[in-house]
C-alpha positions as CSV (number, residue, x, y, z in Angstrom):
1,X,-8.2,-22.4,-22.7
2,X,-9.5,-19.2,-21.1
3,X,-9.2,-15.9,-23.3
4,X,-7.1,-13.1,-22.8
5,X,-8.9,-10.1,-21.4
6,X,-8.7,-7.1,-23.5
7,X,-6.3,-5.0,-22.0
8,X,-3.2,-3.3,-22.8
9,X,-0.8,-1.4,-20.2
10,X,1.0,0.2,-23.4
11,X,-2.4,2.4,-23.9
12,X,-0.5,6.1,-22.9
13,X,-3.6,7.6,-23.9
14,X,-5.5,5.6,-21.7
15,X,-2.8,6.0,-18.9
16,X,-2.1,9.8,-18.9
17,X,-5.8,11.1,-19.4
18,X,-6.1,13.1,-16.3
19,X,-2.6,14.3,-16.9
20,X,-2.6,18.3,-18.4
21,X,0.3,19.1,-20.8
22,X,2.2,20.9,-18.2
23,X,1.4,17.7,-15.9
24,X,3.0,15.8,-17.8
25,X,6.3,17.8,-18.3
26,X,6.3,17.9,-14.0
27,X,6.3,14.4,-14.2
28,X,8.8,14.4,-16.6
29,X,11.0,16.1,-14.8
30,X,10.3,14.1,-11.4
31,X,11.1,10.9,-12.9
32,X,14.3,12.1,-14.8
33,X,15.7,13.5,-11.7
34,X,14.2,9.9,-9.4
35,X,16.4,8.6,-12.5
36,X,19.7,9.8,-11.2
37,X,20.6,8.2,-7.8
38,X,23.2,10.8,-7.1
39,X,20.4,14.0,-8.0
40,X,17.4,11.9,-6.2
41,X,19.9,11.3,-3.1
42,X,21.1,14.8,-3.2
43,X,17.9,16.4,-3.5
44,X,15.7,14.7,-0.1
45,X,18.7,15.4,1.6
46,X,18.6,18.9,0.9
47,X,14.7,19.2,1.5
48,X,15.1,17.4,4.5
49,X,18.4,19.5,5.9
50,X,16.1,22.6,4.4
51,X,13.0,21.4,6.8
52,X,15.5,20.8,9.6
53,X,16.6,24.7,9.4
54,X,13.2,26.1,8.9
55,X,13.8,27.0,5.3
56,X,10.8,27.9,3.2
57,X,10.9,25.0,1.0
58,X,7.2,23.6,1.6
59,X,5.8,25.3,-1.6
60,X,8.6,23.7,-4.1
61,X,7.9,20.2,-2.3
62,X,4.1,20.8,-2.9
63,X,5.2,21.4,-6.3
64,X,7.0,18.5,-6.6
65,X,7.8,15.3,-4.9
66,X,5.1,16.2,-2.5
67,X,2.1,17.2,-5.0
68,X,3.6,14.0,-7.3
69,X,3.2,11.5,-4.9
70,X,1.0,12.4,-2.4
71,X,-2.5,13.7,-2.0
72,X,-2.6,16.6,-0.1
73,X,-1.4,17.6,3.9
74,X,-5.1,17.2,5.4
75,X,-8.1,14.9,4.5
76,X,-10.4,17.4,2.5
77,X,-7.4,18.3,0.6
78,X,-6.4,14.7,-0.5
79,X,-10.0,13.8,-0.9
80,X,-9.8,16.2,-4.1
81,X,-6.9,14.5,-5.2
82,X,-9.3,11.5,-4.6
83,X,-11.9,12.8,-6.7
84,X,-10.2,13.5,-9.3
85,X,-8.9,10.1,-9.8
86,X,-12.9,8.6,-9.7
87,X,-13.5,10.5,-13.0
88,X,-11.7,7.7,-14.5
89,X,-12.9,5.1,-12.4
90,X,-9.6,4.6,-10.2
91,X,-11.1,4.4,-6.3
92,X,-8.9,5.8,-3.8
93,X,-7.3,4.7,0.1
94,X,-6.7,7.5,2.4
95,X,-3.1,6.6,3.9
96,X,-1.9,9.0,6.5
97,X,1.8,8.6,5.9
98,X,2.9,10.4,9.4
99,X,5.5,8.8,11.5
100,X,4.1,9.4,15.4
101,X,6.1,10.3,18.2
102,X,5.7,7.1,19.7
103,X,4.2,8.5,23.1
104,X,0.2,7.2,23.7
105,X,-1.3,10.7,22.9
106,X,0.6,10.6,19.4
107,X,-0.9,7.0,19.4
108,X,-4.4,8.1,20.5
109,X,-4.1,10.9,17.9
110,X,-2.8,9.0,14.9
111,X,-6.3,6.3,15.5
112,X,-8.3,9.1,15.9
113,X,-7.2,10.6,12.6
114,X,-7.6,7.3,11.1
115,X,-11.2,7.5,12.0
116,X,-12.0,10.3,10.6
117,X,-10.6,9.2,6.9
118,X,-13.0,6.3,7.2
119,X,-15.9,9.0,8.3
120,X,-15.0,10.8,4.9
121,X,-14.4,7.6,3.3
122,X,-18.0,6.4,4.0
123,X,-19.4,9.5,2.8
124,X,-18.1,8.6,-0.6
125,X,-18.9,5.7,-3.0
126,X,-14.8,5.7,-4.5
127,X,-13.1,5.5,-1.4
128,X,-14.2,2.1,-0.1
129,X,-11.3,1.3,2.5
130,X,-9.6,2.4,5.2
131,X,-5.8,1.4,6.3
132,X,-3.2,1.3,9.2
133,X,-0.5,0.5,10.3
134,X,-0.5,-1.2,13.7
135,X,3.0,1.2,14.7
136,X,1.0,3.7,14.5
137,X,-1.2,2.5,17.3
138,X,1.4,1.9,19.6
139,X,5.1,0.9,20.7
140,X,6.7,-2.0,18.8
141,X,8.8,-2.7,21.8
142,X,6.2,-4.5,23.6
143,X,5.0,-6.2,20.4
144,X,8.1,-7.0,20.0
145,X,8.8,-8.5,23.5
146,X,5.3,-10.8,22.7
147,X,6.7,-12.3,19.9
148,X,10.4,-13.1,22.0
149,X,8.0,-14.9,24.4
150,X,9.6,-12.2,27.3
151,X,7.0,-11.7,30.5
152,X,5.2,-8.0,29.9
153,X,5.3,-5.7,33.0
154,X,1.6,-4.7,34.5
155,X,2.4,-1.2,32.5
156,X,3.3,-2.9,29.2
157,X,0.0,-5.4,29.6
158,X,-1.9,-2.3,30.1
159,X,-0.1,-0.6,27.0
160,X,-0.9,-3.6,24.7
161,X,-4.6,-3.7,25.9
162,X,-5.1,0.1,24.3
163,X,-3.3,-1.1,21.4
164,X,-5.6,-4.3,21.0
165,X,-8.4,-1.4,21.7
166,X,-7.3,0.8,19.0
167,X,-7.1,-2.1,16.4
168,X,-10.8,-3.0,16.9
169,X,-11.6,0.4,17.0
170,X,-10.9,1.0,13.5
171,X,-11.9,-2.6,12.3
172,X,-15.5,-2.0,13.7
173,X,-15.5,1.9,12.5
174,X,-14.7,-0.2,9.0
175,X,-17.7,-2.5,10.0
176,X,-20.4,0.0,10.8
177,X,-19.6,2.4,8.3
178,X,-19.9,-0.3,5.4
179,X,-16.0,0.1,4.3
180,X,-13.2,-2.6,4.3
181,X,-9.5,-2.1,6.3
182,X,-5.9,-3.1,5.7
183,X,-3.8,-4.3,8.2
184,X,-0.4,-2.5,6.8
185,X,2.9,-5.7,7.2
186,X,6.1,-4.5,8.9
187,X,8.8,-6.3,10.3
188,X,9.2,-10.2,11.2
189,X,10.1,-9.7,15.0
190,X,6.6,-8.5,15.7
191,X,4.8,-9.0,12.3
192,X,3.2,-12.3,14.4
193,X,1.4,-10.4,16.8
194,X,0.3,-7.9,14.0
195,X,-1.0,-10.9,12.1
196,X,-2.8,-12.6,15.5
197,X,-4.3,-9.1,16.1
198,X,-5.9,-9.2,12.1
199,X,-7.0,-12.6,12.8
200,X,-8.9,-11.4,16.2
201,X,-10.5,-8.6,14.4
202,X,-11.5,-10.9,11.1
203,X,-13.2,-13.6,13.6
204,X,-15.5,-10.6,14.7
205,X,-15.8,-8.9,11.6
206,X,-15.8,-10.8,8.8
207,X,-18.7,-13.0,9.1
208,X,-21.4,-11.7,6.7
209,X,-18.5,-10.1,4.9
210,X,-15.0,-9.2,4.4
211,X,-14.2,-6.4,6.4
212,X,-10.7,-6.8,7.3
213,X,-7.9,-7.5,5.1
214,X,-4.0,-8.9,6.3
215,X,-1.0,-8.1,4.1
216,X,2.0,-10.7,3.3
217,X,5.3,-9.5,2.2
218,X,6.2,-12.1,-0.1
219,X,9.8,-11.8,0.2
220,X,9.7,-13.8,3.2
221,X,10.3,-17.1,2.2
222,X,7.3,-18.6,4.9
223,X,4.6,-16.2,3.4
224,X,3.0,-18.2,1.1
225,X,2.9,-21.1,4.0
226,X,1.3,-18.7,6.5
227,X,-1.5,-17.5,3.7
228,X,-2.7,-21.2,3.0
229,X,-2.4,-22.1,7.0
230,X,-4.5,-18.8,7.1
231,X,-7.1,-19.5,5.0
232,X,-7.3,-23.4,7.0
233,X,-7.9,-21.7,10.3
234,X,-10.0,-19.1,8.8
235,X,-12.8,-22.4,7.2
236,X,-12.6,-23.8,10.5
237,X,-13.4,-20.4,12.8
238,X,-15.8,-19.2,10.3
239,X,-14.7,-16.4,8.9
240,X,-13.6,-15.0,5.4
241,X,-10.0,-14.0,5.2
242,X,-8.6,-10.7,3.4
243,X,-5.5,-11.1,1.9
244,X,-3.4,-8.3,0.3
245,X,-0.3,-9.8,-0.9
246,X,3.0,-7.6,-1.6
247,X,6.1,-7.7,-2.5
248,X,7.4,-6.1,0.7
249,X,9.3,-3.0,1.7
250,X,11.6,-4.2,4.4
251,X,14.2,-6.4,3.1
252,X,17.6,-4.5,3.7
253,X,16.6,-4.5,7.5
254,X,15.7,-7.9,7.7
255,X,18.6,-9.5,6.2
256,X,21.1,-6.9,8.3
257,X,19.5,-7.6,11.6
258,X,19.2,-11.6,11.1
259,X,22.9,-11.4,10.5
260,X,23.4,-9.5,13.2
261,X,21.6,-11.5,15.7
262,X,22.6,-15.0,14.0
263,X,19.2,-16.3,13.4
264,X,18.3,-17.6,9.9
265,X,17.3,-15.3,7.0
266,X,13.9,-14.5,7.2
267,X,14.2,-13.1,3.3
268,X,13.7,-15.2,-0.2
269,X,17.0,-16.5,-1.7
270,X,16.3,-14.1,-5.0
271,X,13.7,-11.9,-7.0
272,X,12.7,-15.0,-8.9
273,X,11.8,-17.1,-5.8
274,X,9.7,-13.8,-4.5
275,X,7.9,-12.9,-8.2
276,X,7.0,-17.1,-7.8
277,X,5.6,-16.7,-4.8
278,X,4.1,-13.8,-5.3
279,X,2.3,-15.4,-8.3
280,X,1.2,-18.4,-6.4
281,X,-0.3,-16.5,-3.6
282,X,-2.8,-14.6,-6.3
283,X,-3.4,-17.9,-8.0
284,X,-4.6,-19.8,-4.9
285,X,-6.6,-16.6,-3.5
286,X,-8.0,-16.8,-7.0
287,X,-8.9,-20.3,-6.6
288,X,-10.0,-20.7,-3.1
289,X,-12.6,-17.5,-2.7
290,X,-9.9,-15.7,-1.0
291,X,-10.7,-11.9,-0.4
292,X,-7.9,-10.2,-2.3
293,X,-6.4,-6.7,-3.0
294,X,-3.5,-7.1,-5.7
295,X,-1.3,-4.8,-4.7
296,X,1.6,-4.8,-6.8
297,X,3.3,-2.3,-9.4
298,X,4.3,-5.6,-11.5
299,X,2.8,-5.8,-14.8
300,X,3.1,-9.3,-15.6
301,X,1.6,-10.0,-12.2
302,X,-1.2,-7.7,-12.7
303,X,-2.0,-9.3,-16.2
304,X,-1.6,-12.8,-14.9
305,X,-4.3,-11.8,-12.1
306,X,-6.9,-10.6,-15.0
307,X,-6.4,-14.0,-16.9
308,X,-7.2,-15.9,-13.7
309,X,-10.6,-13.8,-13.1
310,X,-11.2,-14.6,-17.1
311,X,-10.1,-18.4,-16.4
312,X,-12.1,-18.9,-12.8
313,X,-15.2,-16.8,-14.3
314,X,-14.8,-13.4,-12.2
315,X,-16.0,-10.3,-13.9
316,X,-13.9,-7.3,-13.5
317,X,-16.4,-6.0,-10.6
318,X,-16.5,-8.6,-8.9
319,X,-15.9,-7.5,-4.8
320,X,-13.6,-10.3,-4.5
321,X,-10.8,-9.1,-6.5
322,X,-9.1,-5.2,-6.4
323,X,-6.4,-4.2,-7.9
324,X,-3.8,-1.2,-5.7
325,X,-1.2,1.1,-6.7
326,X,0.6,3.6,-5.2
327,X,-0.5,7.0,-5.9
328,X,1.4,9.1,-8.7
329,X,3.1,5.5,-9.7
330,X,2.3,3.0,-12.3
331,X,-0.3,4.7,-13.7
332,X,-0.2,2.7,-17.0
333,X,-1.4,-0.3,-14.7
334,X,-3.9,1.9,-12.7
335,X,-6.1,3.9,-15.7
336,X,-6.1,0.6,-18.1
337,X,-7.4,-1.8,-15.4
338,X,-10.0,0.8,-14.4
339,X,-11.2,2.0,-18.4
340,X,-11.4,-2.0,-18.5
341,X,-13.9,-2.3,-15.6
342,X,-11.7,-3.7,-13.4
343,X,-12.1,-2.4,-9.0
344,X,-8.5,-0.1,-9.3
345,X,-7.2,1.5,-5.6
346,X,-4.6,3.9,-5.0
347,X,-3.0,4.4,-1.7
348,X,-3.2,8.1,-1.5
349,X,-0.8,9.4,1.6
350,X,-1.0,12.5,3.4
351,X,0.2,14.4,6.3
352,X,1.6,17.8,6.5
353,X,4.9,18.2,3.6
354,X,7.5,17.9,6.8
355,X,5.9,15.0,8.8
356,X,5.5,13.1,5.3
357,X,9.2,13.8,3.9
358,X,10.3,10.5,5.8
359,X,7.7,8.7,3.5
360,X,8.9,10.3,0.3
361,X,12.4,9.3,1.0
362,X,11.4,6.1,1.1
363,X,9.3,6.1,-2.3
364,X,12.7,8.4,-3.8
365,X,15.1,4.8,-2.9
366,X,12.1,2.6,-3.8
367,X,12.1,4.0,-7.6
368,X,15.7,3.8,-7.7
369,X,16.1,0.6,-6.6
370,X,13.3,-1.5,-7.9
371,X,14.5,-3.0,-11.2
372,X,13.9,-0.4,-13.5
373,X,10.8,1.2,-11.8
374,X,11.6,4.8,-12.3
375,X,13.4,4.4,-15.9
376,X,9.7,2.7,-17.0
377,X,8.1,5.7,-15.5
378,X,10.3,7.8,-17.1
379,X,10.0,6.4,-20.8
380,X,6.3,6.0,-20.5
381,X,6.1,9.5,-19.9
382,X,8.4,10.6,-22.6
383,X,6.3,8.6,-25.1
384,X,3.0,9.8,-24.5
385,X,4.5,13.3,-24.7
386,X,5.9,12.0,-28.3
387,X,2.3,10.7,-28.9
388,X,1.0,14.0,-27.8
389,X,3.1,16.3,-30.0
390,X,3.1,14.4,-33.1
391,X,-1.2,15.0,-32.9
392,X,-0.7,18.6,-32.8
């Protein structure tokens, strides 16, 4: 029977080492008020009405929710953020979190941004990938309209060419510059030809190594079916597949627009049948050779994943296996895992405070609808200021 690493996400001192006193107390307060739905709710909708007017509200968001969960508004600002994080071995993700205009200059713009993390990216030795979102490269629609099997217009063929363009722009930028890139997951109606756009861009790619890296939601109920089909075509092409597993971020949607449209529920019957899922994807990434970025703000899943690299004989280094966070959440996962050796990334989003509020409104409902996520934050931080004051 394989030994349990040595780890321990109860280690506050561990977890809160970068954190200042008065750090700690901002958190404090950010969770506490991420705590109480009818505070969280009222407060984004005030910034964002405040934005809307033109009020001069971008230096309490930097102060707060902004400078809490994102890096900065440009790249050299969040690569400090970035640094900061490597004195304790946590690597970083640049994540421009910037919803585009949907016109093809915002899409040209938003790739060529994109670039330019990885440039930076390259130039240091904790920020080893890049990431995207294929949205941001161009218009859904006509993704969309490929997956229904609907006949593309000349226009639309020659608007999904640039998109196809800007994807392997980005995957070879990964290539040449010696980083690896996640393909963000979004909705089912077009998630297909996201994923057939990934596969293209591993088949060139990921030959000598893995470059490029999908992502499953697995709250879709066919997720774990499409990752072992996957890894089948990807033995018999020749290529090594990327997986980044999730537990996904668009279920209300789903669910509302399946019954709207009267085709059957793309989403998993319960949590339970998602956390199983979940787990078996990690397991048989584990024990196929499967490229994999854990990302996942689940303990237990987290833990489990360590005891598998103990039990298959996978030191905490090894490049198969990284462990991701978001940035200014679960930091109890992120520090431990890293003080323990183990390859730790944070997304770290950024975008100017008004183009990223969007982003934060999502992460504000996230912690106050995941099970409990904000009330753990919340204590953790209230014990290790306990654990701080009864030292002094």
């Amino acid at each position: 029977m394989a030994v349990k690493p040595k780890i321990s996400f109860e280690n506050l001192e561990v977890a809160f080492a970068s954190k200042s006193d008065a750090e700690l107390l901002k958190m404090y307060l950010i969770f506490a008020t991420l705590n109480n739905n009818l505070i969280s709710d009222l407060g984004i909708g005030l910034a964002n009405l405040a934005f809307k007017l033109k009020l001069p509200v971008k230096g309490i968001m930097k102060k707060t929710m902004f400078g809490h969960f994102c890096g900065g508004e440009t790249i050299e600002e969040s690569i400090q953020a970035c640094h900061e994080l490597a004195k304790y071995g946590v690597q970083s993700i640049l994540d421009l979190s910037v919803e585009g205009k949907g016109t093809e200059e915002s899409f040209d713009q938003t790739t060529e941004e994109i670039y330019q993390t990885m440039v930076h990216s390259a130039e240091k030795d904790y920020m080893p990938f890049g990431v995207f979102k294929t949205t941001g490269l161009g218009d859904f629609h006509i993704m969309e309209k490929i997956q229904a099997g609907e006949k593309l217009s000349a226009v639309e063929e020659a608007a999904f060419e640039r998109i196809r363009g800007r994807v392997d722009r980005l995957c070879k930028t990964a290539h040449d510059l010696g980083l690896k890139i996640l393909v963000d997951a979004e909705e089912s109606w077009f998630q297909d030809v996201i994923d057939n756009l990934a596969y293209e861009a591993m088949e060139k790619y990921n030959k000598e190594r893995c470059v490029v890296y999908n992502t499953y939601q697995m709250y879709r109920h066919d997720s774990l079916g499409r990752l072992k089909r996957d890894f089948e075509n990807a033995k018999k092409k020749g290529y090594l597949l990327g997986a980044k597993p999730v537990r996904g971020a668009y279920m209300e949607k789903e669910r509302e627009r399946a019954e709207e449209m009267g085709y059957p529920d793309p989403i998993q019957p319960n949590k339970e049948a998602t956390d199983r899922d979940y787990d078996a994807a990690i397991r048989f990434c584990v024990e196929n050779g499967i490229y994999l970025v854990c990302a996942s703000h689940n303990e237990k899943s987290n833990m489990e994943l360590t005891e598998l690299m103990e039990e298959f004989g996978l030191e905490p280094k090894n490049d198969h296996v990284y462990f991701s966070q978001l940035y200014g959440m679960s930091d109890n996962i992120s520090f431990n895992l890293a003080k323990a050796g183990y390859q730790v990334v944070k997304y770290v989003p950024y975008g100017p405070v008004e183009k990223v509020m969007p982003y934060l409104t999502r992460r504000a409902a996230e912690n106050t609808s995941i099970a409990g996520q904000s009330s753990r934050e919340f204590e953790l931080v209230r014990r290790e200021m306990q654990r701080r004051k009864s030292k002094q």
